[in-house]
PDBQT receptor file of N, H, CA, C and O in Angstrom, charges set to zero:
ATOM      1  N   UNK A   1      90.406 170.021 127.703  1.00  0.00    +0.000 N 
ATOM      2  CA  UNK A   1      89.172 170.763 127.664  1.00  0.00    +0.000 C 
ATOM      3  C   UNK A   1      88.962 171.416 129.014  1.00  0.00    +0.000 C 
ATOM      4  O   UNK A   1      89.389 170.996 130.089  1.00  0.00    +0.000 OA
ATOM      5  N   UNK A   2      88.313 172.398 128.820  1.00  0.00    +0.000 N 
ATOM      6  H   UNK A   2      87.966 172.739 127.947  1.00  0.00    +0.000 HD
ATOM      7  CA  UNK A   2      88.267 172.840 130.439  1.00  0.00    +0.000 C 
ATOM      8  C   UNK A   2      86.505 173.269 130.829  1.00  0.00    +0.000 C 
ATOM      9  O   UNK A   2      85.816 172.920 129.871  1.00  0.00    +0.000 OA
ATOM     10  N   UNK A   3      86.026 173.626 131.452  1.00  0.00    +0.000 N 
ATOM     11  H   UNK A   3      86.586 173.909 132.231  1.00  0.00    +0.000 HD
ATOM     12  CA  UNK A   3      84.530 173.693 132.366  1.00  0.00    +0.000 C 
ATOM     13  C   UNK A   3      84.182 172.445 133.370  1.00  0.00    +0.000 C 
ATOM     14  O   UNK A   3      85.129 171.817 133.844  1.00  0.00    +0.000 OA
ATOM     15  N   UNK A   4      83.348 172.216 133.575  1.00  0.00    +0.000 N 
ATOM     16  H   UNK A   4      82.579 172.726 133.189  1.00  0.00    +0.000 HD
ATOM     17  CA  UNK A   4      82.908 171.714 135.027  1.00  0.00    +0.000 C 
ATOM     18  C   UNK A   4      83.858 170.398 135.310  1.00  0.00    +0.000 C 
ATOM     19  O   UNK A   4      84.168 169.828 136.356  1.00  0.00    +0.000 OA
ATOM     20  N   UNK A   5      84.154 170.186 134.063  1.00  0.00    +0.000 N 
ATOM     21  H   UNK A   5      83.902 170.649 133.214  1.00  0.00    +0.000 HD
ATOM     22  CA  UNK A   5      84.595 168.293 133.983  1.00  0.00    +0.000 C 
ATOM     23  C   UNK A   5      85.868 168.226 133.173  1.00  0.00    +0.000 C 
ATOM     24  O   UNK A   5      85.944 167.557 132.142  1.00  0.00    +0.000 OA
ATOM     25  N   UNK A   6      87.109 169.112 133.787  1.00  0.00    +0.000 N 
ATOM     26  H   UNK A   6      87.047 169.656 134.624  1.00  0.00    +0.000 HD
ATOM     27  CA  UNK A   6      88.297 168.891 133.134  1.00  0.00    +0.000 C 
ATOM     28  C   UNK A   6      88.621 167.292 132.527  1.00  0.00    +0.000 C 
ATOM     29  O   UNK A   6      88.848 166.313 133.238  1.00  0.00    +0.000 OA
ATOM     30  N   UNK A   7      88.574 167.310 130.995  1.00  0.00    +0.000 N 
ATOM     31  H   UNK A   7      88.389 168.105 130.417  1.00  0.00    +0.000 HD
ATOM     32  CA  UNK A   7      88.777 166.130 130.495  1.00  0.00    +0.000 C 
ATOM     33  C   UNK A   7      90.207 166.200 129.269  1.00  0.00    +0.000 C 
ATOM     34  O   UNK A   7      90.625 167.202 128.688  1.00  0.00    +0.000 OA
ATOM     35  N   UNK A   8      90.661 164.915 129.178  1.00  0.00    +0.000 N 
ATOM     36  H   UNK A   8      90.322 164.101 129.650  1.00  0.00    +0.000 HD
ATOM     37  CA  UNK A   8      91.746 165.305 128.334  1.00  0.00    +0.000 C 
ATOM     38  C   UNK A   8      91.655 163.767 127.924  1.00  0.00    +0.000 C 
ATOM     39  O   UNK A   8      91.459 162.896 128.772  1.00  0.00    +0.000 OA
ATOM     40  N   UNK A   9      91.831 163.456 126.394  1.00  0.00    +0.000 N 
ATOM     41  H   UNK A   9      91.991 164.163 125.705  1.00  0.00    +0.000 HD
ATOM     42  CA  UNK A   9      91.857 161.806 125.578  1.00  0.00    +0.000 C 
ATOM     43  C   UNK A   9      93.221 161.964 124.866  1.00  0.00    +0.000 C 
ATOM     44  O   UNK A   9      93.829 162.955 124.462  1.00  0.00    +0.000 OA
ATOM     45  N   UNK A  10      93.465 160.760 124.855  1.00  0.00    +0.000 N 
ATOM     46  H   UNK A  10      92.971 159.955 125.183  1.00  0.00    +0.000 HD
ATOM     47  CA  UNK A  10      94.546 160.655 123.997  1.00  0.00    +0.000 C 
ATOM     48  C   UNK A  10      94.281 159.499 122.774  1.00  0.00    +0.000 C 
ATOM     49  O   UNK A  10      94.047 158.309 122.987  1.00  0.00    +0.000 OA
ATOM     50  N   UNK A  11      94.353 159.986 121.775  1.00  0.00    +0.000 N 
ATOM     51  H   UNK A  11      94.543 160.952 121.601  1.00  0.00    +0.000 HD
ATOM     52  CA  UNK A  11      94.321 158.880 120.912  1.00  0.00    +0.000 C 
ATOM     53  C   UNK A  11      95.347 158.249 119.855  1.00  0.00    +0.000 C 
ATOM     54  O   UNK A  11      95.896 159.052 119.100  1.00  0.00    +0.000 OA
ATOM     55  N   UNK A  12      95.594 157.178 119.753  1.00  0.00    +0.000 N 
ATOM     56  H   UNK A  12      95.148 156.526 120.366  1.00  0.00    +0.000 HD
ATOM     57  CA  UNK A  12      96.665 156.503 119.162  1.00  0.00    +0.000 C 
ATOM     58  C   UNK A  12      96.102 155.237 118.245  1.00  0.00    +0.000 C 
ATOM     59  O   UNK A  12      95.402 154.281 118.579  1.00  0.00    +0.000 OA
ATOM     60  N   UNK A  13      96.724 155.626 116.858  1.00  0.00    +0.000 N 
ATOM     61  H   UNK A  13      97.293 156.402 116.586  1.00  0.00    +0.000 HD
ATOM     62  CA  UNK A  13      96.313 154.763 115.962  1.00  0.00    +0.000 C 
ATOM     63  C   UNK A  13      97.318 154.002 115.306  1.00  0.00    +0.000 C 
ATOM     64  O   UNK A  13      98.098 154.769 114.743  1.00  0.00    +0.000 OA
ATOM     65  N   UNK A  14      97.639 152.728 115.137  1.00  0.00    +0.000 N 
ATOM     66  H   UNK A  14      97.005 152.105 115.595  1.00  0.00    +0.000 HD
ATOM     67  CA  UNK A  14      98.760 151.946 115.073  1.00  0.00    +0.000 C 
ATOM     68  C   UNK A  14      98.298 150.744 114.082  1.00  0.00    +0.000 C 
ATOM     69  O   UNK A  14      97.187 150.296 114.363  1.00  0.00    +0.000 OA
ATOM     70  N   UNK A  15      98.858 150.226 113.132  1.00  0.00    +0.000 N 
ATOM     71  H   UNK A  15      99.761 150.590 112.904  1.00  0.00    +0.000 HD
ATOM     72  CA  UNK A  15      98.467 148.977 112.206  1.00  0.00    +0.000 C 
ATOM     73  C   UNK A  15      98.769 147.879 113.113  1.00  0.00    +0.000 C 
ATOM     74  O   UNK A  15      99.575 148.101 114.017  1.00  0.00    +0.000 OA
ATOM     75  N   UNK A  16      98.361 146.987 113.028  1.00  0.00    +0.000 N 
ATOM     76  H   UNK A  16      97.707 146.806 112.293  1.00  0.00    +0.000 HD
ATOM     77  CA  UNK A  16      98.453 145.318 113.779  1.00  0.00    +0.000 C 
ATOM     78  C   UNK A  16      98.031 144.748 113.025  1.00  0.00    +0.000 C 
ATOM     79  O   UNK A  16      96.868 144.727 112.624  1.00  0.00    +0.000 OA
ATOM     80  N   UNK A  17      99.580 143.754 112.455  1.00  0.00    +0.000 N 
ATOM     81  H   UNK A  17     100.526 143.771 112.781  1.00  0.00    +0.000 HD
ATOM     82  CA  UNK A  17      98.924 142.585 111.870  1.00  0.00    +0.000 C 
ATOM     83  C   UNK A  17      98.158 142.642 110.410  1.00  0.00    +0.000 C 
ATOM     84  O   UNK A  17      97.893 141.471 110.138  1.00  0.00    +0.000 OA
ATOM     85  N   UNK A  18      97.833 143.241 109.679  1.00  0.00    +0.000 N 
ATOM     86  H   UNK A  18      98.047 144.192 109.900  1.00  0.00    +0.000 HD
ATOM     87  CA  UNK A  18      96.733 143.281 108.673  1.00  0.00    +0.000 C 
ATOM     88  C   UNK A  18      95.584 144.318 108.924  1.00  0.00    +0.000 C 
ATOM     89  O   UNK A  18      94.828 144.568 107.985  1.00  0.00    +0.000 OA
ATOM     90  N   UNK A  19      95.368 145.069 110.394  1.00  0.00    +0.000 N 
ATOM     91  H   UNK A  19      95.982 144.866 111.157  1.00  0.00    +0.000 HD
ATOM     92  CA  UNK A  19      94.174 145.981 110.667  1.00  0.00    +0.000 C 
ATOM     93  C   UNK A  19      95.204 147.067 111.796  1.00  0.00    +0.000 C 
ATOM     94  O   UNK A  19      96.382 147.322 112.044  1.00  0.00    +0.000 OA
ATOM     95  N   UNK A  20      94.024 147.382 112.151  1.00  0.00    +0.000 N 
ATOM     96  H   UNK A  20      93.067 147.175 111.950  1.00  0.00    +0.000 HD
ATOM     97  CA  UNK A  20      94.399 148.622 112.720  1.00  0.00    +0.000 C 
ATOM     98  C   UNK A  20      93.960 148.763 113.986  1.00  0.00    +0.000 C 
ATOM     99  O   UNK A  20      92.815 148.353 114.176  1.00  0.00    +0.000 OA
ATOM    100  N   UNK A  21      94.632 149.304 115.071  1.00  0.00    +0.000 N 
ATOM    101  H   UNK A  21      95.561 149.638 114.917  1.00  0.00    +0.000 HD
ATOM    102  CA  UNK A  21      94.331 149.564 116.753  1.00  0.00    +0.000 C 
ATOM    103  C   UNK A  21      94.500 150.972 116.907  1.00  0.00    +0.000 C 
ATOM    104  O   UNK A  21      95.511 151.671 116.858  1.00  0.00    +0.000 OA
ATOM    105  N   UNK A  22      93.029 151.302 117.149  1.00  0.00    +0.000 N 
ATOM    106  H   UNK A  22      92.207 150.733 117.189  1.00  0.00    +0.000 HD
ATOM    107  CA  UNK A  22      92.684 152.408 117.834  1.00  0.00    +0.000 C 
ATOM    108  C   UNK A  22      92.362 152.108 119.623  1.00  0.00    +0.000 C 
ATOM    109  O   UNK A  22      91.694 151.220 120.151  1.00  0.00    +0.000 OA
ATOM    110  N   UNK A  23      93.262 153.425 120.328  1.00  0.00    +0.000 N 
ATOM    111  H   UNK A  23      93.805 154.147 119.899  1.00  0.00    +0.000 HD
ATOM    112  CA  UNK A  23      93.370 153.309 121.739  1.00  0.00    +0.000 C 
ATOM    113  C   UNK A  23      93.407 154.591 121.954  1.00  0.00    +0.000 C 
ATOM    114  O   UNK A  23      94.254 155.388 121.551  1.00  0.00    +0.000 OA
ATOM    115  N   UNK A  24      92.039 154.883 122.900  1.00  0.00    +0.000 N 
ATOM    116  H   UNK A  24      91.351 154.235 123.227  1.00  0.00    +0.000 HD
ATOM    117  CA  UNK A  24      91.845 155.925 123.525  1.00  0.00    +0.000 C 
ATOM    118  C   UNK A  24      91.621 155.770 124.904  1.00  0.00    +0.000 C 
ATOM    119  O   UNK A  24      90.900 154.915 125.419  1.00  0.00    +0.000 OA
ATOM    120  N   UNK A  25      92.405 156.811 125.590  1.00  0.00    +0.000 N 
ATOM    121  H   UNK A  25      92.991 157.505 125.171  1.00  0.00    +0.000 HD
ATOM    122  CA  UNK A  25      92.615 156.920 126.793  1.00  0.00    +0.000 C 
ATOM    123  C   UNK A  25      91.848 158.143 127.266  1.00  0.00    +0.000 C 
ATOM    124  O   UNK A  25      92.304 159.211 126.856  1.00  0.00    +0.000 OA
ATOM    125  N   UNK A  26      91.048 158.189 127.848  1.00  0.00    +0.000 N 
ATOM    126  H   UNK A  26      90.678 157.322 128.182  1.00  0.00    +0.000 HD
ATOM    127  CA  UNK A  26      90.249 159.558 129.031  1.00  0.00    +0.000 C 
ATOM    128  C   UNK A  26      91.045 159.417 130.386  1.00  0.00    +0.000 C 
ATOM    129  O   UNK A  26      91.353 158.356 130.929  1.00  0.00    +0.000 OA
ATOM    130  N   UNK A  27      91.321 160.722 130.833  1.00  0.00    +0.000 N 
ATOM    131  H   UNK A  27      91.070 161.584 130.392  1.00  0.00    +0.000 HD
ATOM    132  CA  UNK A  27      91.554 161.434 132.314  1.00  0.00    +0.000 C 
ATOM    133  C   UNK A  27      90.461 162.091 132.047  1.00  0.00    +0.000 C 
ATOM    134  O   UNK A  27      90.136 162.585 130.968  1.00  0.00    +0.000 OA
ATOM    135  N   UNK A  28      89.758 162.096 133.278  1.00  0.00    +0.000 N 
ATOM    136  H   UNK A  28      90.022 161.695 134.155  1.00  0.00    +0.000 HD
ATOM    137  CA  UNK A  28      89.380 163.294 134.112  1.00  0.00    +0.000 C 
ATOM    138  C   UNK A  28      89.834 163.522 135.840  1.00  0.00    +0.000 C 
ATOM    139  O   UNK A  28      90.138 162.777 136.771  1.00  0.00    +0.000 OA
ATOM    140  N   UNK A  29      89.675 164.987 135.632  1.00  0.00    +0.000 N 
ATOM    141  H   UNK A  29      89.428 165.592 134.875  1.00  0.00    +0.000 HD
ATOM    142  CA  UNK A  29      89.444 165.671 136.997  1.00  0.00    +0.000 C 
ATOM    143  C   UNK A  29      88.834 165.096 137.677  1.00  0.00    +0.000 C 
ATOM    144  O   UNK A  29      90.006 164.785 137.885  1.00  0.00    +0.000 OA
ATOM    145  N   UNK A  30      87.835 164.295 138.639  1.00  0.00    +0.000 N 
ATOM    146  H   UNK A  30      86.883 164.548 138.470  1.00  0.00    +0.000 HD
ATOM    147  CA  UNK A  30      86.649 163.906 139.078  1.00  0.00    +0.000 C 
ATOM    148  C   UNK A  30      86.676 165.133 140.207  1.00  0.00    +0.000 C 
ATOM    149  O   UNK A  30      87.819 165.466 140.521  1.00  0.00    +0.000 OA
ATOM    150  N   UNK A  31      85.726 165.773 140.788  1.00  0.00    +0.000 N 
ATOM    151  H   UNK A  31      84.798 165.503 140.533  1.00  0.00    +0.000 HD
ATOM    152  CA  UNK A  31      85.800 165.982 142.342  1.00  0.00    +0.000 C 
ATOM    153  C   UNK A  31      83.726 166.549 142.647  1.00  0.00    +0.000 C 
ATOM    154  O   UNK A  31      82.863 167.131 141.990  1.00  0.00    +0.000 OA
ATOM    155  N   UNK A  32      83.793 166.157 143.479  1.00  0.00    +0.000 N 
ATOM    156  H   UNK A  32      84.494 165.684 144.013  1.00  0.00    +0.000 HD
ATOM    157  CA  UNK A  32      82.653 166.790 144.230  1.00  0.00    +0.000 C 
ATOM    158  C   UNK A  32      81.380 165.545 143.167  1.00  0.00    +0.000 C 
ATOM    159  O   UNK A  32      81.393 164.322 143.025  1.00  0.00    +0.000 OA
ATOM    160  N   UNK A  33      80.492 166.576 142.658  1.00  0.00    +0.000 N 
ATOM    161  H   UNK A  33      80.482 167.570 142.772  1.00  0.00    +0.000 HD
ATOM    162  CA  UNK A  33      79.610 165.783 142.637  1.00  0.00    +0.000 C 
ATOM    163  C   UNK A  33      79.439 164.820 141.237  1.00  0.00    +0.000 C 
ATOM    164  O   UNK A  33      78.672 163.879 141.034  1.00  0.00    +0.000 OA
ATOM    165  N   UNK A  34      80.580 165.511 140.263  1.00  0.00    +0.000 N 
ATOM    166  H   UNK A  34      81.203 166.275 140.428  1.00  0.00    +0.000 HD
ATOM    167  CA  UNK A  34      80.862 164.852 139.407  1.00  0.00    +0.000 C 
ATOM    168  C   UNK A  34      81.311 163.034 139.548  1.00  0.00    +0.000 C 
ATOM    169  O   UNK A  34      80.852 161.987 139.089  1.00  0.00    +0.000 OA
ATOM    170  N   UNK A  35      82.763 163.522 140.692  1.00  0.00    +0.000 N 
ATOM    171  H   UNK A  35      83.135 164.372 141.065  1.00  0.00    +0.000 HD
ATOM    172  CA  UNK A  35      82.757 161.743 141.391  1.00  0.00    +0.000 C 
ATOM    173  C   UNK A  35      81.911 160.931 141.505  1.00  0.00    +0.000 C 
ATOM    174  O   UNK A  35      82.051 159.883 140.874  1.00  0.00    +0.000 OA
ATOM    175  N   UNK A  36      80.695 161.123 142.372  1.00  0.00    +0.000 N 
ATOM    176  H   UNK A  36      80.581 161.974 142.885  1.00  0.00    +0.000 HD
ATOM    177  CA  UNK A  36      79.813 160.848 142.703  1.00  0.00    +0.000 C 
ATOM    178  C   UNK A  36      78.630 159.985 141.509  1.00  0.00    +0.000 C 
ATOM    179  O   UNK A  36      78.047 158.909 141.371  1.00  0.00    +0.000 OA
ATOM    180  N   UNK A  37      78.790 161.250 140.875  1.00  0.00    +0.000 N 
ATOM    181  H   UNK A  37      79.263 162.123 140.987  1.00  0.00    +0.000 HD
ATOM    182  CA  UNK A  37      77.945 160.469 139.007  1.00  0.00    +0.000 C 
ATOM    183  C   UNK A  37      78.706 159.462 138.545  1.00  0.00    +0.000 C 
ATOM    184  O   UNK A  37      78.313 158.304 138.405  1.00  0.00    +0.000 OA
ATOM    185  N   UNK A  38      80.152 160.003 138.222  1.00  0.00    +0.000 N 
ATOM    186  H   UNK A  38      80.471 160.943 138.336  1.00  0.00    +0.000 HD
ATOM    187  CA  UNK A  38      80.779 159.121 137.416  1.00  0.00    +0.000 C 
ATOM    188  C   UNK A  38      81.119 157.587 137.966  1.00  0.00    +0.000 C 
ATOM    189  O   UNK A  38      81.256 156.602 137.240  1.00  0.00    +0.000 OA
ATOM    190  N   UNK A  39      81.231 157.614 139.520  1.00  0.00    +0.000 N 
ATOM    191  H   UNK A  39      81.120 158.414 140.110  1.00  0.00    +0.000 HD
ATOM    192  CA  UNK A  39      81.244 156.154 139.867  1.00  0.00    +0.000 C 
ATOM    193  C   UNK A  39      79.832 155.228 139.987  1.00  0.00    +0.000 C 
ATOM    194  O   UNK A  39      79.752 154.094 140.459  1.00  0.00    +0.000 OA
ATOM    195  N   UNK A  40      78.745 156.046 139.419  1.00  0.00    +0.000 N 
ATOM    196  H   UNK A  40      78.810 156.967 139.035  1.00  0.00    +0.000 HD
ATOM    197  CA  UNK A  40      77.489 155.320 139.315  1.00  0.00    +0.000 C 
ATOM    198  C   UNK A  40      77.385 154.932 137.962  1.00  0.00    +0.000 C 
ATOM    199  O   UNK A  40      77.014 153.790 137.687  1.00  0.00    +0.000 OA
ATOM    200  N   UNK A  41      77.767 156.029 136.792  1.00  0.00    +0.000 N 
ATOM    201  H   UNK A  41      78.068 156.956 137.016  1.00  0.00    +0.000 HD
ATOM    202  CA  UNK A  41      77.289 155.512 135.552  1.00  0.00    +0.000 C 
ATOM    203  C   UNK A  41      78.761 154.924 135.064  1.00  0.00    +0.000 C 
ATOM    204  O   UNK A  41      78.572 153.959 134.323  1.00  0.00    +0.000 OA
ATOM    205  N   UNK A  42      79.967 155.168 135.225  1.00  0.00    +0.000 N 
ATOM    206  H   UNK A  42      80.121 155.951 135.827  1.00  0.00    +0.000 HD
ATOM    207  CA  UNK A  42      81.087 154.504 134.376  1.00  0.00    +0.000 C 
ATOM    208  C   UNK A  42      80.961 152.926 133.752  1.00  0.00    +0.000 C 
ATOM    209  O   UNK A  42      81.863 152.454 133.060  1.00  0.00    +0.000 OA
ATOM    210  N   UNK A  43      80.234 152.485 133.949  1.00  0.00    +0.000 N 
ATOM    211  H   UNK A  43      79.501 152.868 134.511  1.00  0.00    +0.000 HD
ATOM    212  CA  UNK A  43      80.013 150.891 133.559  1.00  0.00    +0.000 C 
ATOM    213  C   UNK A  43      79.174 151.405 132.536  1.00  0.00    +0.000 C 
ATOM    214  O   UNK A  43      79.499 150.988 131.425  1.00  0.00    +0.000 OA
ATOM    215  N   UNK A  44      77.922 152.392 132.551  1.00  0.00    +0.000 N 
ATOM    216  H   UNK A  44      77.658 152.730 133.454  1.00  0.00    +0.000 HD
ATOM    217  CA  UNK A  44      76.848 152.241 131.296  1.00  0.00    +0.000 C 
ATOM    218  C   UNK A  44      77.462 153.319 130.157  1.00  0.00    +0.000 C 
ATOM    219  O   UNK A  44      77.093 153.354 128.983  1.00  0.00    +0.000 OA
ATOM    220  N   UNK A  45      78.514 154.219 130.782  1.00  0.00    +0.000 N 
ATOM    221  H   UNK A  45      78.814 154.190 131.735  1.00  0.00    +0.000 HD
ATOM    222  CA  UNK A  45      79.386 154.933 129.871  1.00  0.00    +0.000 C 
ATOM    223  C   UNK A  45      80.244 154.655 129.178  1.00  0.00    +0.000 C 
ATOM    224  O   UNK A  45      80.613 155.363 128.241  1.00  0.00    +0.000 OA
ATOM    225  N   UNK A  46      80.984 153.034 129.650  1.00  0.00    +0.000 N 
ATOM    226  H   UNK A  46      80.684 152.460 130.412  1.00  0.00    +0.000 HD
ATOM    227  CA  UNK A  46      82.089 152.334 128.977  1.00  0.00    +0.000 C 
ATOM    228  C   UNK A  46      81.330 151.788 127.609  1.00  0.00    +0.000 C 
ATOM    229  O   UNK A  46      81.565 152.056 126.431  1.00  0.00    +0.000 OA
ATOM    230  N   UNK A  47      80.276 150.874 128.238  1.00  0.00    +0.000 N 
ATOM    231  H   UNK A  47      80.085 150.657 129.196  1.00  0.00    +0.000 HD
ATOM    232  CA  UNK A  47      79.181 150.377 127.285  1.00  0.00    +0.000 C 
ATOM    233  C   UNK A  47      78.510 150.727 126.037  1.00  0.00    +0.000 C 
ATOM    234  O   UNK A  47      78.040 150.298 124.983  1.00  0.00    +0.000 OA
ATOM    235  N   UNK A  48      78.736 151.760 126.768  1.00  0.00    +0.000 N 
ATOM    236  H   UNK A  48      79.118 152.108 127.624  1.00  0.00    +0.000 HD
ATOM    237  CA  UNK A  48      77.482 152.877 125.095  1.00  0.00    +0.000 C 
ATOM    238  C   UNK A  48      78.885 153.424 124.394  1.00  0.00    +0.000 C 
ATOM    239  O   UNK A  48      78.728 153.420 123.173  1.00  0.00    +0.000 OA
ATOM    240  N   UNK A  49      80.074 153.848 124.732  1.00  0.00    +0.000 N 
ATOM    241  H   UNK A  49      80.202 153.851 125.724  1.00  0.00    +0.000 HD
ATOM    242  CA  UNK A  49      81.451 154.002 123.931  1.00  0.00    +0.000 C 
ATOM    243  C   UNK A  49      81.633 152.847 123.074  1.00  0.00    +0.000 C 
ATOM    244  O   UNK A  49      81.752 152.923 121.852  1.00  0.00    +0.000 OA
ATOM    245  N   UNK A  50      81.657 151.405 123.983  1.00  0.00    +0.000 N 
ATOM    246  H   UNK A  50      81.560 151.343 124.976  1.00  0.00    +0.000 HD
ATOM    247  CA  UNK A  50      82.001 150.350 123.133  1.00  0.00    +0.000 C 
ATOM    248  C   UNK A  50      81.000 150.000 121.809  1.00  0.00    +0.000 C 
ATOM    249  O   UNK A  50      81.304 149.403 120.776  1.00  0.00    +0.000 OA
ATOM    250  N   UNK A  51      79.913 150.488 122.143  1.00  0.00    +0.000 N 
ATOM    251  H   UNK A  51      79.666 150.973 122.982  1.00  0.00    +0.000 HD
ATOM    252  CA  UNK A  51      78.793 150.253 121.230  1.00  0.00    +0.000 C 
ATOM    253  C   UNK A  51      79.833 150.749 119.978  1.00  0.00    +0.000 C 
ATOM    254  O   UNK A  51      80.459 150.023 119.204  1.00  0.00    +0.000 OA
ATOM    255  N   UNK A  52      79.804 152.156 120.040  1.00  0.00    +0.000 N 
ATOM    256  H   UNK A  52      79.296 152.745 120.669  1.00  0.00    +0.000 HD
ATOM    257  CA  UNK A  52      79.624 153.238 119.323  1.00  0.00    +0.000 C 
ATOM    258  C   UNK A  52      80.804 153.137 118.375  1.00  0.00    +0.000 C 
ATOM    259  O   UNK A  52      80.862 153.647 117.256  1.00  0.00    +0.000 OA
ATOM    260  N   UNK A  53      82.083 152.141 119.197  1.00  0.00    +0.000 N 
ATOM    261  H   UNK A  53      82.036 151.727 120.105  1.00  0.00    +0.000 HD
ATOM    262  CA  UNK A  53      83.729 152.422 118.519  1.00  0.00    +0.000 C 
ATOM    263  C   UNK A  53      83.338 150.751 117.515  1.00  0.00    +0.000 C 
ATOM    264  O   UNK A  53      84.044 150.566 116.524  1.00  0.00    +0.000 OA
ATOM    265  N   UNK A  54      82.683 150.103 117.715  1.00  0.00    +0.000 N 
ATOM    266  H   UNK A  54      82.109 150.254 118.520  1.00  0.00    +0.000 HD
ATOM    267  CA  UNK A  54      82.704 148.411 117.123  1.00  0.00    +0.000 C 
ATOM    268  C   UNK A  54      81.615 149.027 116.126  1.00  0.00    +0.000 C 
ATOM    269  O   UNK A  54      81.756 148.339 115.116  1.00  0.00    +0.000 OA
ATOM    270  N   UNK A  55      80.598 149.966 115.873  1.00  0.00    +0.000 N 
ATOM    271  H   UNK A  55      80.483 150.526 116.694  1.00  0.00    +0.000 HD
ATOM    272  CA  UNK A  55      79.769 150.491 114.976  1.00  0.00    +0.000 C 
ATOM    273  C   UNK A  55      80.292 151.364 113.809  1.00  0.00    +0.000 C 
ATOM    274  O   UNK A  55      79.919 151.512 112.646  1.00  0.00    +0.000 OA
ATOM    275  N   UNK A  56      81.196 151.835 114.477  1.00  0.00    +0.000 N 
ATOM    276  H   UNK A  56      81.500 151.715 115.422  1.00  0.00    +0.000 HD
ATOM    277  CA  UNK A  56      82.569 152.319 113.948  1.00  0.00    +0.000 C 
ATOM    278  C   UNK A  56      83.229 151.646 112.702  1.00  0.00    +0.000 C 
ATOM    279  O   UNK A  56      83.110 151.817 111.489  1.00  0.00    +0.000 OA
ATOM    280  N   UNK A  57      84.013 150.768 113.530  1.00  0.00    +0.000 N 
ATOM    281  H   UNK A  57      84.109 150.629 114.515  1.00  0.00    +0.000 HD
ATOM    282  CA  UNK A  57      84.540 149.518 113.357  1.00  0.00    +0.000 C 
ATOM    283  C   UNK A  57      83.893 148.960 112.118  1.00  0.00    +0.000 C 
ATOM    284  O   UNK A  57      84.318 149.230 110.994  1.00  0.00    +0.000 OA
ATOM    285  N   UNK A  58      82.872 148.189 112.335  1.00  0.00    +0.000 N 
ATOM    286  H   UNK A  58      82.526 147.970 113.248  1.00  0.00    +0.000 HD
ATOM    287  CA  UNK A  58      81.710 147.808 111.075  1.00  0.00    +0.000 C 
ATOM    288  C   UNK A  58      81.338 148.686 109.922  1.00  0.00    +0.000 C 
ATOM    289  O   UNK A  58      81.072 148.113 108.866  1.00  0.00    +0.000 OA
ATOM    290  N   UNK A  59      81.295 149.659 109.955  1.00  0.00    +0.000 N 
ATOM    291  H   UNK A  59      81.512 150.125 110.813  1.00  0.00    +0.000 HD
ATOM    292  CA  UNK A  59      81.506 150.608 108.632  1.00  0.00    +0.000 C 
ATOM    293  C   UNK A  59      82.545 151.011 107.770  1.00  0.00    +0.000 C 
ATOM    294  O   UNK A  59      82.636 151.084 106.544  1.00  0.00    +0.000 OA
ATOM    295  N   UNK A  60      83.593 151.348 109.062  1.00  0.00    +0.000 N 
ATOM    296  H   UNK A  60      83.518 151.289 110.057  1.00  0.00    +0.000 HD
ATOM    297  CA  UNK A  60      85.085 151.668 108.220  1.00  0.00    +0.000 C 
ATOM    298  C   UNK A  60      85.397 150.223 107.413  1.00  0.00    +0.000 C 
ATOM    299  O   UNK A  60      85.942 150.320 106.314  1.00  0.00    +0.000 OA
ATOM    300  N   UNK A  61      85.065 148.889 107.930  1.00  0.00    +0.000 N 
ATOM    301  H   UNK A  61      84.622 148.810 108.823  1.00  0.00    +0.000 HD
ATOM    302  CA  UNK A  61      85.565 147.855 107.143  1.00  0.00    +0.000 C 
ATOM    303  C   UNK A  61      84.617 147.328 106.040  1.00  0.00    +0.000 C 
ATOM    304  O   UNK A  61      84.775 146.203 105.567  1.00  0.00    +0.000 OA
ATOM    305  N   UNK A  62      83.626 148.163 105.637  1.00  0.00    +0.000 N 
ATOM    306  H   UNK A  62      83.498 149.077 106.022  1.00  0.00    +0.000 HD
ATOM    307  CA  UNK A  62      82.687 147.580 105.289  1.00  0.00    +0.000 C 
ATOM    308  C   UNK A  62      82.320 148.851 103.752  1.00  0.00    +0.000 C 
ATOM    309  O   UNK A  62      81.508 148.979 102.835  1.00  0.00    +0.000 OA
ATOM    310  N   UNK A  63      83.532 149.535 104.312  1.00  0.00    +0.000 N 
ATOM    311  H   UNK A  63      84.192 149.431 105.056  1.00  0.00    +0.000 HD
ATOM    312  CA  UNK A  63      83.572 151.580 103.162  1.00  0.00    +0.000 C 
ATOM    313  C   UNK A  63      82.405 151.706 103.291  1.00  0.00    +0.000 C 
ATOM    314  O   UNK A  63      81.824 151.681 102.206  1.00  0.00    +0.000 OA
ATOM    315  N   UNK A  64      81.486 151.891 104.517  1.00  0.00    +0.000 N 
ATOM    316  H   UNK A  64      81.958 151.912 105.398  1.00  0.00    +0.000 HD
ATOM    317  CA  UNK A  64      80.258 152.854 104.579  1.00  0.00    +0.000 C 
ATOM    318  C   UNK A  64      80.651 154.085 104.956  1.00  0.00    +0.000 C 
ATOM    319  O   UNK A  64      79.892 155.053 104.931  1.00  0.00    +0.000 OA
ATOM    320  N   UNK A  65      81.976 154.137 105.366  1.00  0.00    +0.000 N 
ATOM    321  H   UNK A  65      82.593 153.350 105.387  1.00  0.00    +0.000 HD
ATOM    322  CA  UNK A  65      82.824 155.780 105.446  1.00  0.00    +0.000 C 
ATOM    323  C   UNK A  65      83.052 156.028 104.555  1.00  0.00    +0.000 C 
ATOM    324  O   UNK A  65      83.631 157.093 104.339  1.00  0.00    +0.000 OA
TER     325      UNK A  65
């Protein structure tokens, strides 16, 4: 992706076992004042992702998808 916050994910979806592993990876660019943000919020940004992928998670196994 490109503008203020060059970002790029990779995602990889693989069976394990009886279920399934989803693994996503983020790069970014960091520089200037973006750095600056991202080493303040990255803990409440990991957090609200994890929410969001286990909410996920709970529906796809549950066929609310």
């Amino acid at each position: 992706m490109s503008g203020p916050l060059p970002l790029t994910f990779r995602r990889t979806v693989e069976r394990v076992e009886g279920s399934t592993r989803l693994t996503i990876i983020y790069e970014a660019e960091l520089r200037g004042f973006f750095k600056l943000v991202m080493s303040l919020l990255a803990g409440s940004v990991r957090r609200q992702h994890e929410g969001d992928l286990r909410k996920l998670k709970e529906l796809m196994e549950t066929r609310a998808l």
